[in-house]
VOGU-3710 file (C-alpha; in Angstrom, 3 decimals, decimal comma):
1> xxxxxxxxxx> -21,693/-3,875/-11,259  -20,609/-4,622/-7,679  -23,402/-5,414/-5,173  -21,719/-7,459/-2,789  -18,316/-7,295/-1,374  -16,472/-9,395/1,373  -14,024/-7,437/3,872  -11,328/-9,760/5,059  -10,294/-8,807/8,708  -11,769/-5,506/8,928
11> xxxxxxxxxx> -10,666/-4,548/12,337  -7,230/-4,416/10,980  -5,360/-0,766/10,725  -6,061/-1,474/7,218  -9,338/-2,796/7,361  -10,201/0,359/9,077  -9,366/2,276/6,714  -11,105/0,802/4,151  -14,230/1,369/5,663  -13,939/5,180/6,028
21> xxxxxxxxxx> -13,023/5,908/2,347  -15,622/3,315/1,252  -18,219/5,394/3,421  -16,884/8,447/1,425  -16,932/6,601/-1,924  -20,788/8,125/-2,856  -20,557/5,993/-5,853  -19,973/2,780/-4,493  -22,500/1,125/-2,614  -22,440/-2,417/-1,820
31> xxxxxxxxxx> -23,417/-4,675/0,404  -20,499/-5,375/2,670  -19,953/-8,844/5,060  -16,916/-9,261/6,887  -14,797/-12,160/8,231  -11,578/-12,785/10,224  -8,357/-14,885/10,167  -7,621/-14,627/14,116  -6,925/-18,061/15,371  -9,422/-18,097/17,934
41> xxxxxxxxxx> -12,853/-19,521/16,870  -14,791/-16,586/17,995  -16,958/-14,043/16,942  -15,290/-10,619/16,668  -17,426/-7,298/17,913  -17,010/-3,513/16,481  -18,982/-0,869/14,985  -17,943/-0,860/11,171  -19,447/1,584/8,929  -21,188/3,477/11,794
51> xxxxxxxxxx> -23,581/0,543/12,619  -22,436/-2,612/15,402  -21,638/-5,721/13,105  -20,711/-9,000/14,130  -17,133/-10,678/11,987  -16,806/-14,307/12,210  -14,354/-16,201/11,304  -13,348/-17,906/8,073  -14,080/-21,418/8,558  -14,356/-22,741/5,121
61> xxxxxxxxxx> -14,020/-21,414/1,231  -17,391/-22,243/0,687  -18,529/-19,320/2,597  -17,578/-17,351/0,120  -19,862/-18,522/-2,445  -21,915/-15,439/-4,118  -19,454/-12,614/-2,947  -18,607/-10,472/-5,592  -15,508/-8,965/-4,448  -13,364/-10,191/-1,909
71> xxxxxxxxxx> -11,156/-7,401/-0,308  -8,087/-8,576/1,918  -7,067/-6,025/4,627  -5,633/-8,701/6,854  -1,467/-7,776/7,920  -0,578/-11,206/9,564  -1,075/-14,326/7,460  -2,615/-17,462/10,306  -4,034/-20,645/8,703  -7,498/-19,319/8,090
81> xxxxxxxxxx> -5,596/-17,397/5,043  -5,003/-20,648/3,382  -9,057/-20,615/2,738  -8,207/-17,525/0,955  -5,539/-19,410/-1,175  -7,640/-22,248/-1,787  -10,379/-19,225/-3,160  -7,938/-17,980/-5,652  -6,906/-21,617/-6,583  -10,388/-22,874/-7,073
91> xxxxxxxxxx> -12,846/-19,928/-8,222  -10,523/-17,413/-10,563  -14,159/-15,986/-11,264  -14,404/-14,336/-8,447  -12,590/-10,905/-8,107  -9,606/-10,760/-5,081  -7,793/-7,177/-4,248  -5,435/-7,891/-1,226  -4,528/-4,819/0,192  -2,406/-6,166/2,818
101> xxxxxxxxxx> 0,354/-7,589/0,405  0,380/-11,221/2,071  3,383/-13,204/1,234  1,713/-16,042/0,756  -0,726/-14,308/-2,033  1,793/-12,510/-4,014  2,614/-15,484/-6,536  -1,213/-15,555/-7,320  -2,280/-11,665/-7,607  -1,221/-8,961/-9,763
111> xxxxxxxxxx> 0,135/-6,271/-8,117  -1,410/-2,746/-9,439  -1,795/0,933/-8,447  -4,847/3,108/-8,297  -3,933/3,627/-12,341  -5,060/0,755/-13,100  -3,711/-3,175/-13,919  -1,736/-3,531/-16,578  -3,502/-6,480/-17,861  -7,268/-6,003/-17,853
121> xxxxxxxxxx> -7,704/-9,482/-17,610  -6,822/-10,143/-14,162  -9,694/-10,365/-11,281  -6,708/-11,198/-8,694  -4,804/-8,278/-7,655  -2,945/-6,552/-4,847  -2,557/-3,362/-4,139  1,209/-2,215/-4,977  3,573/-0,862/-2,392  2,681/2,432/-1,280
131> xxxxxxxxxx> 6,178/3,774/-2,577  5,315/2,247/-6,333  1,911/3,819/-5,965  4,323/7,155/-5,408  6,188/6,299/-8,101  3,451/5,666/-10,226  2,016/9,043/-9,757  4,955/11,017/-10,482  5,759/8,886/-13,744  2,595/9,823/-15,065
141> xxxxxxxxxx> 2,903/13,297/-14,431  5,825/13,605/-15,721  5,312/11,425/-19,141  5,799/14,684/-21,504  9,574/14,759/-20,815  9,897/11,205/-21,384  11,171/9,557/-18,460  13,424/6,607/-19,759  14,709/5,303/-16,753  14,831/5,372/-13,120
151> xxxxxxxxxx> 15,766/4,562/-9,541  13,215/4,256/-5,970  14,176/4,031/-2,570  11,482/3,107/-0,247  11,696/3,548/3,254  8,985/1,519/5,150  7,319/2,000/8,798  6,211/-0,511/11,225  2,521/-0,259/10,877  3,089/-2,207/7,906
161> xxxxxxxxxx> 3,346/-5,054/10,721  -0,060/-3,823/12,085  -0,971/-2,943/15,737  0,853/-6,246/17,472  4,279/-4,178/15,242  4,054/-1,197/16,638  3,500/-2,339/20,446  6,247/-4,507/19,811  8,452/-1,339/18,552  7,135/0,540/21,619
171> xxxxxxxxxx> 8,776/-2,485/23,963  11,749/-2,104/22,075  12,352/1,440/22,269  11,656/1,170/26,240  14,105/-1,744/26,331  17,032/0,027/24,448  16,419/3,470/26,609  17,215/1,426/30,044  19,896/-0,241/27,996  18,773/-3,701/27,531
181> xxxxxxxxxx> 17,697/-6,037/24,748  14,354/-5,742/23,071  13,097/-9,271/23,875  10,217/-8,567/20,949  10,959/-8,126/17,104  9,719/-6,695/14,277  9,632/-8,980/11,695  12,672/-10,364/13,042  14,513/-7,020/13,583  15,047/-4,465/16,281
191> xxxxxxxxxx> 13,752/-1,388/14,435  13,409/0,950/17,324  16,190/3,869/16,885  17,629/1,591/13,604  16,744/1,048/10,213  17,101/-2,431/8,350  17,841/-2,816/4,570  16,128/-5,702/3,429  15,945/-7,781/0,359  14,049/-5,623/-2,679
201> xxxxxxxxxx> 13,500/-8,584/-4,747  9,856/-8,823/-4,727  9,359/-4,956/-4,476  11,689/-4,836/-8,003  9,700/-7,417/-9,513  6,175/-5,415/-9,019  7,820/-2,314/-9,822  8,711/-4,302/-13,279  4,979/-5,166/-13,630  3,434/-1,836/-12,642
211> xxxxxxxxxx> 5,490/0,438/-14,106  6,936/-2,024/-17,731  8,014/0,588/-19,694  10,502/2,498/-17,155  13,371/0,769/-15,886  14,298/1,156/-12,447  16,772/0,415/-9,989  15,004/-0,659/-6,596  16,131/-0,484/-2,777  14,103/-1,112/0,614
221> xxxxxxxxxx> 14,461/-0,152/3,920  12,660/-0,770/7,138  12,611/2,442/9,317  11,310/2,744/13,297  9,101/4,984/12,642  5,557/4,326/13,169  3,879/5,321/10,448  4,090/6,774/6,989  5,698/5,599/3,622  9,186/7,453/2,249
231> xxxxxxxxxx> 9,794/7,125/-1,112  12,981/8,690/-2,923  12,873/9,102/-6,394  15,397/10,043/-9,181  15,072/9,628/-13,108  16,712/10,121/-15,793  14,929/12,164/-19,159  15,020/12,072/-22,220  15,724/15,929/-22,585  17,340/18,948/-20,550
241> xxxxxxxxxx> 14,519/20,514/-18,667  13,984/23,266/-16,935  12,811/23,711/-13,208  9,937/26,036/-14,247  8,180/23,456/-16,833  9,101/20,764/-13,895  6,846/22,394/-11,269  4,529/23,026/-13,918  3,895/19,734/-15,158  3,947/18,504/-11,123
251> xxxxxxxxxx> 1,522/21,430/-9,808  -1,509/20,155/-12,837  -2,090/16,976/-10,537  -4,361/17,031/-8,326  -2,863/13,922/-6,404  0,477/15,984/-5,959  1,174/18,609/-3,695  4,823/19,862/-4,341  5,759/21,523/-0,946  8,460/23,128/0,260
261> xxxxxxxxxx> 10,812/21,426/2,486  10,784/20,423/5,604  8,082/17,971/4,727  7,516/15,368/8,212  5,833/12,151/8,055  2,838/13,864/10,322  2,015/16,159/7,432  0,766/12,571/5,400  -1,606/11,124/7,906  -5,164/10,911/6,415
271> xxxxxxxxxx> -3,493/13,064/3,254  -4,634/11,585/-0,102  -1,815/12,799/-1,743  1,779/12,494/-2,325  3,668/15,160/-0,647  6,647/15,860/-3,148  9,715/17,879/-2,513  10,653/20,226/-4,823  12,447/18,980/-7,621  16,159/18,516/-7,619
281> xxxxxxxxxx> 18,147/18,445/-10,972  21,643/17,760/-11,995  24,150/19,647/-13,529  23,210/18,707/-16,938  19,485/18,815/-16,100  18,193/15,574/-17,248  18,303/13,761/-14,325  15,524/14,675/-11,283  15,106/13,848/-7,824  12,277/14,085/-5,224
291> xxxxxxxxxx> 11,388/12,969/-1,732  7,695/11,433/-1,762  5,948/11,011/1,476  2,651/9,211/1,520  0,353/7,362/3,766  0,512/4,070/2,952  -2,842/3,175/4,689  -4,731/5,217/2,015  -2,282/5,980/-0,970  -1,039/2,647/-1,867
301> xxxxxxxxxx> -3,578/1,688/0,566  -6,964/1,331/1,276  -7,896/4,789/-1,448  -6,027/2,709/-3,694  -8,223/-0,396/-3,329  -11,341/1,818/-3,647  -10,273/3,460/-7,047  -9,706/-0,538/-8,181  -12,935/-1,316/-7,303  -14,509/1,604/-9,255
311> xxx> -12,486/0,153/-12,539  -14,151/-2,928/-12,263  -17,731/-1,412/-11,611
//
């Protein structure tokens, strides 16, 4: 039983989130304390959870003693996040979901989607990429035609840099539309008008974990929009299918909606489902394609850290 959870940086676009689907979570009702990894030494203000709360700072592991579940929803990583590190290091007892994906965490959590971790054993995980969590969902629905392997293209947004991201994409744009040179990045790019394909190493290597038994073929892109998660997915089955049995299977989940195209990245804000496209199939009608479109604050996100929690109530 959780009775007492720790929000890391709460005021986060994340964080934020977090808060509204635990207020909608009936089930779950902890006691919640918050802290913050800004540099600065003060106390942070807001009203979280409908009530005015004070976050202070992380100053020392220590302070952690007695929490029962610490949730990360921070998107920058500043020194204070070594405390976190040092947590992990020092008290594996104590459960960790980081939702933000921090670089610096991913070699000590175990990335999983609101399905569940593969290995029951582990109390440090991270929530896996939005566009896994996609992937995820489709596999399982479509696990009667045996999938055997497949291929994901995810196609990021800013706000996976936070607030200070998409400011900074804002500048850019300006800049580029005079016809000047963004003087800010994101994450050392220009993203405004452009799209970046990055290295998909560690995004291959948590598809391996989350999804073991399908092999899949992994690419990454970082897109200027501002928000929303693209995911495009193809596999390969076992048998011919037809479309009918395809939309069948698709339309008996709940956390589907298969819509008719044209599906825009505004359709997915505060959706808790993946928008699918219909499916595409080739010639020879095993293999199958869709465009997924979730947002990655929720699915993949902060509704995925709430369903983790619930596993390990």
């Amino acid at each position: 039983m959780i009775s007492k959870i720790l929000i890391v940086d709460p005021l986060t676009l994340l964080g934020r989130e977090l808060l509204h689907c635990l207020e909608d979570a009936g089930d779950l009702n902890p006691e919640v304390e918050y802290r913050h990894t800004s540099p600065d030494d003060e106390h942070q203000i807001a009203e979280l959870g409908a009530m005015p709360a004070l976050v202070p700072p992380i100053t020392a592991v220590e302070e952690l003693a007695g929490i029962d579940v610490v949730v990360i929803a921070s998107d920058t990583e500043t020194e204070r996040t070594a405390h976190i590190e040092t947590l992990l290091a020092n008290h594996p007892e104590v459960a960790v979901i980081d939702v933000g994906r921090l670089p610096l965490l991913r070699a000590v959590t175990f990335p999983t989607t609101s399905l569940g971790p593969t290995d029951d054993g582990e109390r440090h995980l991270r929530v896996a990429h939005p566009a896994l969590e996609a992937a995820a969902l489709v596999t399982r629905a479509l696990s009667p035609l045996a999938p055997v392997r497949g291929a994901l293209a995810a196609v990021d947004p800013v706000s996976i840099g936070g607030r200070n991201a998409i400011e900074a994409l804002a500048q850019q744009a300006a800049r580029r539309l005079q016809g000047g040179n963004p003087d800010q990045l994101v994450g050392g790019h220009v993203l405004a008008f452009n799209q970046v394909a990055v290295d998909t190493d560690a995004l291959a290597d948590e598809a391996g974990t989350v999804l073991p038994e399908l092999p899949m073929a992994v690419t990454r892109t970082l897109s200027g929009c501002f928000h929303g998660h693209v995911a495009h997915l193809c596999f390969e089955l076992g048998d011919p299918v037809d479309d009918f049995e395809l939309r069948e299977l698709l339309d008996d989940r709940i956390e589907i909606v298969l819509t008719e195209t044209p599906i825009r990245l505004d359709d997915v804000v505060d959706r808790d489902q993946v928008l699918l496209t219909l499916p595409q199939l080739s010639a020879d009608r095993r293999l199958v394609a869709f465009t997924a479109l979730v947002d990655g604050l929720r699915v993949g996100g902060a509704m995925s850290a709430v369903a983790i929690l619930r596993s390990m109530s």
